[in-house]
mmCIF file of the N, C-alpha and C atoms, coordinates in Angstrom:
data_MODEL
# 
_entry.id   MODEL 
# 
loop_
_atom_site.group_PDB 
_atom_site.id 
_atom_site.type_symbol 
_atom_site.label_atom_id 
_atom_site.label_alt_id 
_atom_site.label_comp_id 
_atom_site.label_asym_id 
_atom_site.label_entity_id 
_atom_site.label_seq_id 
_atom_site.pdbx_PDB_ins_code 
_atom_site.Cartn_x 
_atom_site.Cartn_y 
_atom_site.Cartn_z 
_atom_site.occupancy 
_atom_site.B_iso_or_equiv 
_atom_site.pdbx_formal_charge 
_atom_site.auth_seq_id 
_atom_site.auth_comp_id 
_atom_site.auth_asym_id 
_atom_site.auth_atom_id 
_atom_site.pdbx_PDB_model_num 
ATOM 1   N N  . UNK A 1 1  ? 0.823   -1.191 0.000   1.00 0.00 ? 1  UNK A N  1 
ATOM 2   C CA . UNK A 1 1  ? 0.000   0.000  0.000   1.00 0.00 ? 1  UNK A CA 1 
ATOM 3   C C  . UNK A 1 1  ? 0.868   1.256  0.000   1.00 0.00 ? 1  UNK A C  1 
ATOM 4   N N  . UNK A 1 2  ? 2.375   1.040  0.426   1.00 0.00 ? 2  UNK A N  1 
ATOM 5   C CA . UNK A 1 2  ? 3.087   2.148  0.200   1.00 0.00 ? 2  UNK A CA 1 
ATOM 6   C C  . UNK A 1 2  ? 3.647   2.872  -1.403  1.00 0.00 ? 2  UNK A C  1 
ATOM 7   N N  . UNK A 1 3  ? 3.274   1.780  -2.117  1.00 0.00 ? 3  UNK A N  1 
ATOM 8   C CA . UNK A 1 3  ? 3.501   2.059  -3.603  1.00 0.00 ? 3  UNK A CA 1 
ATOM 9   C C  . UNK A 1 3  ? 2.824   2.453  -4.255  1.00 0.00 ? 3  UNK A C  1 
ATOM 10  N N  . UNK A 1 4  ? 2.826   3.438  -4.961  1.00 0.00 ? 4  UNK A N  1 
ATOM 11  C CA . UNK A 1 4  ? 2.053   4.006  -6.226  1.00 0.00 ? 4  UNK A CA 1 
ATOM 12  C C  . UNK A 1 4  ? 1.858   3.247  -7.066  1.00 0.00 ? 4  UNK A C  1 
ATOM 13  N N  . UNK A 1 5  ? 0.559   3.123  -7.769  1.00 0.00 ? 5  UNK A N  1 
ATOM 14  C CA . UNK A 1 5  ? 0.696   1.879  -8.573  1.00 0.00 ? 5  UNK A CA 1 
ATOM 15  C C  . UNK A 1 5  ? -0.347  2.222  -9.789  1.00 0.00 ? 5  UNK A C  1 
ATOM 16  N N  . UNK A 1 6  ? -0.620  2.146  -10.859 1.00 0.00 ? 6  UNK A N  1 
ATOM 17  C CA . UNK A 1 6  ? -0.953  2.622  -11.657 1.00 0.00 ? 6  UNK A CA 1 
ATOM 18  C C  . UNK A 1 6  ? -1.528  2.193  -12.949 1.00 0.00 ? 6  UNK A C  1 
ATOM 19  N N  . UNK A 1 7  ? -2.651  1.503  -13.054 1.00 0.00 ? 7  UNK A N  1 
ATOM 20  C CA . UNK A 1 7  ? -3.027  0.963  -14.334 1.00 0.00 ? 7  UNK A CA 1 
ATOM 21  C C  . UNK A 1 7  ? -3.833  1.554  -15.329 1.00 0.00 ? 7  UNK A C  1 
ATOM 22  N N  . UNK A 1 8  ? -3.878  1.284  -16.878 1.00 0.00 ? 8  UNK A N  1 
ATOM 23  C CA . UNK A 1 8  ? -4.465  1.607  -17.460 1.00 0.00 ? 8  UNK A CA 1 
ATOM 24  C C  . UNK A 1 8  ? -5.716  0.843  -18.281 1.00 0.00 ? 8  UNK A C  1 
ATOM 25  N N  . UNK A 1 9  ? -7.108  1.167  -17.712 1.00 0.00 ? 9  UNK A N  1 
ATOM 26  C CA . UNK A 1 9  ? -8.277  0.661  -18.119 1.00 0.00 ? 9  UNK A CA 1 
ATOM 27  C C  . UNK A 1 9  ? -8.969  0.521  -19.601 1.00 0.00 ? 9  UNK A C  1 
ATOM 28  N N  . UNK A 1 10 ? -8.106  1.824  -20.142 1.00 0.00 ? 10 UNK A N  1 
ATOM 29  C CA . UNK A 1 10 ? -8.410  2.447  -21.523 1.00 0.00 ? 10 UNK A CA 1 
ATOM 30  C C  . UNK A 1 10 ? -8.634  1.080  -22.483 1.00 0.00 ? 10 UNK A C  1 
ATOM 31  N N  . UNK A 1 11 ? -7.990  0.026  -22.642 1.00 0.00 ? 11 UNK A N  1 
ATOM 32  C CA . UNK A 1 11 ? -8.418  -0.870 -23.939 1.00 0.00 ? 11 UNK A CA 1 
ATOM 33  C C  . UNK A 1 11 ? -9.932  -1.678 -23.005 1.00 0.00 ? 11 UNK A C  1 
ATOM 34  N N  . UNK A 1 12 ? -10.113 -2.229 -22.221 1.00 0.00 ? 12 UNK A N  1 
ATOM 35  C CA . UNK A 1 12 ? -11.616 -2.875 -21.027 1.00 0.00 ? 12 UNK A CA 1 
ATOM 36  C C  . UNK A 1 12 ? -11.924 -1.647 -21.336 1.00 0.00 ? 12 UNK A C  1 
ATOM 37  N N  . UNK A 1 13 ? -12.396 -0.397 -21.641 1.00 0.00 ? 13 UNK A N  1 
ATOM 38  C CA . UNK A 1 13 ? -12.974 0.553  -21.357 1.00 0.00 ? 13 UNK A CA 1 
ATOM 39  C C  . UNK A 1 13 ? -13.746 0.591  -23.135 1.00 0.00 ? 13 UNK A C  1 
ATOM 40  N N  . UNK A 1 14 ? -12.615 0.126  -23.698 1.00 0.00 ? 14 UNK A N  1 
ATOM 41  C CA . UNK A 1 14 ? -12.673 0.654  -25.279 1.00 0.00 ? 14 UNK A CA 1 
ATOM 42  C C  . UNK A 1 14 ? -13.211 -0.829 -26.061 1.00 0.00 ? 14 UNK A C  1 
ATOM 43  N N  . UNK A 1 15 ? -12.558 -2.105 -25.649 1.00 0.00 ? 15 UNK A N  1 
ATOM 44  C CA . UNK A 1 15 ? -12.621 -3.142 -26.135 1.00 0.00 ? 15 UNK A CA 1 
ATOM 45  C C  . UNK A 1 15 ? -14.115 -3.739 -25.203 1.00 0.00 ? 15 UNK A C  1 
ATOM 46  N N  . UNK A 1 16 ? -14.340 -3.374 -24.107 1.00 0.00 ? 16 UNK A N  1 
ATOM 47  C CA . UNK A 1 16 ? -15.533 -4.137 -23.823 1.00 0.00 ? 16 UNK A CA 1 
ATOM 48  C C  . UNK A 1 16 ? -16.777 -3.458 -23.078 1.00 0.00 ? 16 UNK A C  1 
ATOM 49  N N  . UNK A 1 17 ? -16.225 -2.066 -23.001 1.00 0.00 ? 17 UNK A N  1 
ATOM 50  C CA . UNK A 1 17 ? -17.237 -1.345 -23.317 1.00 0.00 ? 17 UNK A CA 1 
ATOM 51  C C  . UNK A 1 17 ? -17.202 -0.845 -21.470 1.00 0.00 ? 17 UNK A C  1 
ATOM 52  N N  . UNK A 1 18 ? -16.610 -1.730 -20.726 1.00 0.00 ? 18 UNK A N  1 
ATOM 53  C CA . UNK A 1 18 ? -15.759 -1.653 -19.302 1.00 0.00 ? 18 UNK A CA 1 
ATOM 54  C C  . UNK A 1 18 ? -15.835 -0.205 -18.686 1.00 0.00 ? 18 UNK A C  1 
ATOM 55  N N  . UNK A 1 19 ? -16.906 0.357  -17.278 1.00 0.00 ? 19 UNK A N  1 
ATOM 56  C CA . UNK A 1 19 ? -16.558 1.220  -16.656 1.00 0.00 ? 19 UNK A CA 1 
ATOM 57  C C  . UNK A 1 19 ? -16.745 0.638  -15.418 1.00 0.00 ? 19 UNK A C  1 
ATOM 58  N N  . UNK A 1 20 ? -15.873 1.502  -14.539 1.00 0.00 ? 20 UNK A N  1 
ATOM 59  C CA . UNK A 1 20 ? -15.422 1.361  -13.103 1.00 0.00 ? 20 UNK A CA 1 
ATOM 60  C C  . UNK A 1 20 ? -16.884 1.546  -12.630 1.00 0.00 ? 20 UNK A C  1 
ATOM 61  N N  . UNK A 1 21 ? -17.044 0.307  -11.218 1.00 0.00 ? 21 UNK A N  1 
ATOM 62  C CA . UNK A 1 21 ? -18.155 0.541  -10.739 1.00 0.00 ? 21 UNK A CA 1 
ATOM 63  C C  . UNK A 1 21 ? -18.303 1.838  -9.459  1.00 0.00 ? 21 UNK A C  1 
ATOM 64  N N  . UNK A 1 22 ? -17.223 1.995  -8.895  1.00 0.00 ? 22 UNK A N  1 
ATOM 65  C CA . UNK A 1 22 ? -16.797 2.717  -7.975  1.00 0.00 ? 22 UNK A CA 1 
ATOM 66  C C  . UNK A 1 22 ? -15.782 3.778  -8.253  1.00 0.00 ? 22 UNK A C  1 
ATOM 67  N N  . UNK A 1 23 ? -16.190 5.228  -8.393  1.00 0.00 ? 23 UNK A N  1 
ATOM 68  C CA . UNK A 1 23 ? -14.987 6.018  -8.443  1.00 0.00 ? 23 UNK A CA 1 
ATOM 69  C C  . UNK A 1 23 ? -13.158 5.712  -7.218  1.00 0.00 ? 23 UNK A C  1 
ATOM 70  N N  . UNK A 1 24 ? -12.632 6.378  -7.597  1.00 0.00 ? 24 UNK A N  1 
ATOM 71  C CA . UNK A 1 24 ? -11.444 5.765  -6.884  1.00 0.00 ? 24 UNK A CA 1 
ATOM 72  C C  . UNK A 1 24 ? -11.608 6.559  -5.522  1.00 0.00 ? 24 UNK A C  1 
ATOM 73  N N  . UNK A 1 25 ? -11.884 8.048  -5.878  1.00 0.00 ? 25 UNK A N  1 
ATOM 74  C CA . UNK A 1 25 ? -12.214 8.242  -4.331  1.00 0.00 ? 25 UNK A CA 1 
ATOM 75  C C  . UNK A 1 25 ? -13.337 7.809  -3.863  1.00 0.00 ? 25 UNK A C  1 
ATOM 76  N N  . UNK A 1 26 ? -14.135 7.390  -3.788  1.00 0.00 ? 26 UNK A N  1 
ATOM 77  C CA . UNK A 1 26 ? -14.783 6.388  -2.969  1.00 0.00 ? 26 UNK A CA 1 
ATOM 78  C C  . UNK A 1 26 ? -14.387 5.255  -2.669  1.00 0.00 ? 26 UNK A C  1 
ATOM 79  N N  . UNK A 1 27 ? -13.477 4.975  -3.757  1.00 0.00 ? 27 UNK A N  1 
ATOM 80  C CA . UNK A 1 27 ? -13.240 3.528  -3.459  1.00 0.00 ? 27 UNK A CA 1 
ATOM 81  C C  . UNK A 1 27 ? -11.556 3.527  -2.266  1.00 0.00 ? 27 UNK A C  1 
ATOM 82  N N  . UNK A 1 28 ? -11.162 4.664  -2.659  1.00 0.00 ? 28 UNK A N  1 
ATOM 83  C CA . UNK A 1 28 ? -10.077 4.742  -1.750  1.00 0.00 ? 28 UNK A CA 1 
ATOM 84  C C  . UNK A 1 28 ? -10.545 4.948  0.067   1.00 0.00 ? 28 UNK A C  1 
ATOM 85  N N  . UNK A 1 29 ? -11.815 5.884  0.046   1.00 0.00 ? 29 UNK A N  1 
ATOM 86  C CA . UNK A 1 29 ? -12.787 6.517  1.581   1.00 0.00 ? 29 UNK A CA 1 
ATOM 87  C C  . UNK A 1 29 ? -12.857 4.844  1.690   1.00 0.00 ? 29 UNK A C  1 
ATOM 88  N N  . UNK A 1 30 ? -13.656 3.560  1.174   1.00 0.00 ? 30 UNK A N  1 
ATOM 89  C CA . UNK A 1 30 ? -13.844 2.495  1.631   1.00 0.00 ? 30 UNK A CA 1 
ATOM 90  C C  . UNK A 1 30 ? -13.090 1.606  2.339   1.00 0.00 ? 30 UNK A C  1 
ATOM 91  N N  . UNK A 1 31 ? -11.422 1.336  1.402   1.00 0.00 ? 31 UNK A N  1 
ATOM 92  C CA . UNK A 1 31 ? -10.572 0.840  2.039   1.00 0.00 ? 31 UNK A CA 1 
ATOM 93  C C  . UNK A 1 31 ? -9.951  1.431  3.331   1.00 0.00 ? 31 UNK A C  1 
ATOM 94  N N  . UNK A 1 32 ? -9.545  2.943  3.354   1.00 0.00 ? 32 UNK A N  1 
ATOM 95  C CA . UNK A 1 32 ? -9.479  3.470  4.501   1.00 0.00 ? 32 UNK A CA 1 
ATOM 96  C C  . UNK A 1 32 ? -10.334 3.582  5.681   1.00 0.00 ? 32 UNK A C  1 
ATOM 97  N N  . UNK A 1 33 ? -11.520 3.260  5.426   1.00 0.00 ? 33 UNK A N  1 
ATOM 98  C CA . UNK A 1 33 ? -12.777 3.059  6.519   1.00 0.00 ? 33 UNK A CA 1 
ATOM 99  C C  . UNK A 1 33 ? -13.114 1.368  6.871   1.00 0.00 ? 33 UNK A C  1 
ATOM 100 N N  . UNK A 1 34 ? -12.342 0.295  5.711   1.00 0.00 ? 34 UNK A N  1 
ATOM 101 C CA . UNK A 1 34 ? -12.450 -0.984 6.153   1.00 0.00 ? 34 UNK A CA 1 
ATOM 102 C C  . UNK A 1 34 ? -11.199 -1.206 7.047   1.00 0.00 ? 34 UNK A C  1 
ATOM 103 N N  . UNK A 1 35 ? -9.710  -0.454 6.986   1.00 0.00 ? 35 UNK A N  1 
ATOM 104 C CA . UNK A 1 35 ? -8.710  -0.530 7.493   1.00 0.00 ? 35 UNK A CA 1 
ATOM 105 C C  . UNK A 1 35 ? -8.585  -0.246 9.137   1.00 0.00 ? 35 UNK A C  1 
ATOM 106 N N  . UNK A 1 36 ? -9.015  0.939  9.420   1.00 0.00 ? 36 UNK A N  1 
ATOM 107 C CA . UNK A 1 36 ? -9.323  1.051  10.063  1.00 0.00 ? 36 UNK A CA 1 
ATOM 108 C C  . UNK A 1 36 ? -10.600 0.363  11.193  1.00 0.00 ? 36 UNK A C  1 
ATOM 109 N N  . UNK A 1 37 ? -11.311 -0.128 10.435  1.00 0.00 ? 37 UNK A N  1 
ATOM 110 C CA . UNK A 1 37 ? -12.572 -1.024 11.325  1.00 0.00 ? 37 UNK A CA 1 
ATOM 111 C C  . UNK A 1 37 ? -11.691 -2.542 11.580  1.00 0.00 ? 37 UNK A C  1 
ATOM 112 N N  . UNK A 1 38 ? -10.815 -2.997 10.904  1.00 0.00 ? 38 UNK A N  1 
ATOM 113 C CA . UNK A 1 38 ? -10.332 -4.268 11.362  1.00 0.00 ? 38 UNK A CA 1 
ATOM 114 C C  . UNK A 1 38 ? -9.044  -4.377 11.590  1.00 0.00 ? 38 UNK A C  1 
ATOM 115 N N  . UNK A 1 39 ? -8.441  -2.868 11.689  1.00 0.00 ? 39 UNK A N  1 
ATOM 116 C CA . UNK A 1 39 ? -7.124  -2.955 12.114  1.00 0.00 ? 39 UNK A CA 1 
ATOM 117 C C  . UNK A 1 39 ? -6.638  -2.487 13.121  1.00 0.00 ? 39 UNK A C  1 
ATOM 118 N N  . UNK A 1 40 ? -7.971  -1.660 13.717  1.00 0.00 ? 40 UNK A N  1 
ATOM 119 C CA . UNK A 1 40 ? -8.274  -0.948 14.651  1.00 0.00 ? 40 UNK A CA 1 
ATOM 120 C C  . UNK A 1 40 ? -7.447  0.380  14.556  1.00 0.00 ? 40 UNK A C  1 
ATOM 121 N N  . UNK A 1 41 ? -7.135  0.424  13.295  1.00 0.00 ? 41 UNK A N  1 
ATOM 122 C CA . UNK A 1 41 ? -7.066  2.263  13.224  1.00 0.00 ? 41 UNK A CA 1 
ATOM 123 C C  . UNK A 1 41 ? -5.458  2.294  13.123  1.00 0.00 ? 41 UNK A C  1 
ATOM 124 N N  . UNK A 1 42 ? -4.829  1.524  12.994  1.00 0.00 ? 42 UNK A N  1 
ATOM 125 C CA . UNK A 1 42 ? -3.249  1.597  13.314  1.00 0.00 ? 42 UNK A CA 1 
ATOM 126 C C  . UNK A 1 42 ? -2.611  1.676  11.831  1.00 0.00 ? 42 UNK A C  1 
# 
């Protein structure tokens, strides 16, 4: 999780018609709100 990491969706987006179900900031608020609930915040 300390790494930047970076993919590109563009051909799933283009070839199958592929959009994200979850924007990333939401989807980033989720993991940080599941991390915290089972890691107890650390």
């Amino acid at each position: 999780m300390t790494t930047s990491h970076w993919f590109d969706i563009s051909a799933a987006k283009r070839e199958l018609g592929w959009r994200p179900r979850v924007k990333i900031e939401d989807g980033m608020a989720r993991v940080s709100h599941w991390i915290r609930a089972t890691q107890g915040g650390a």
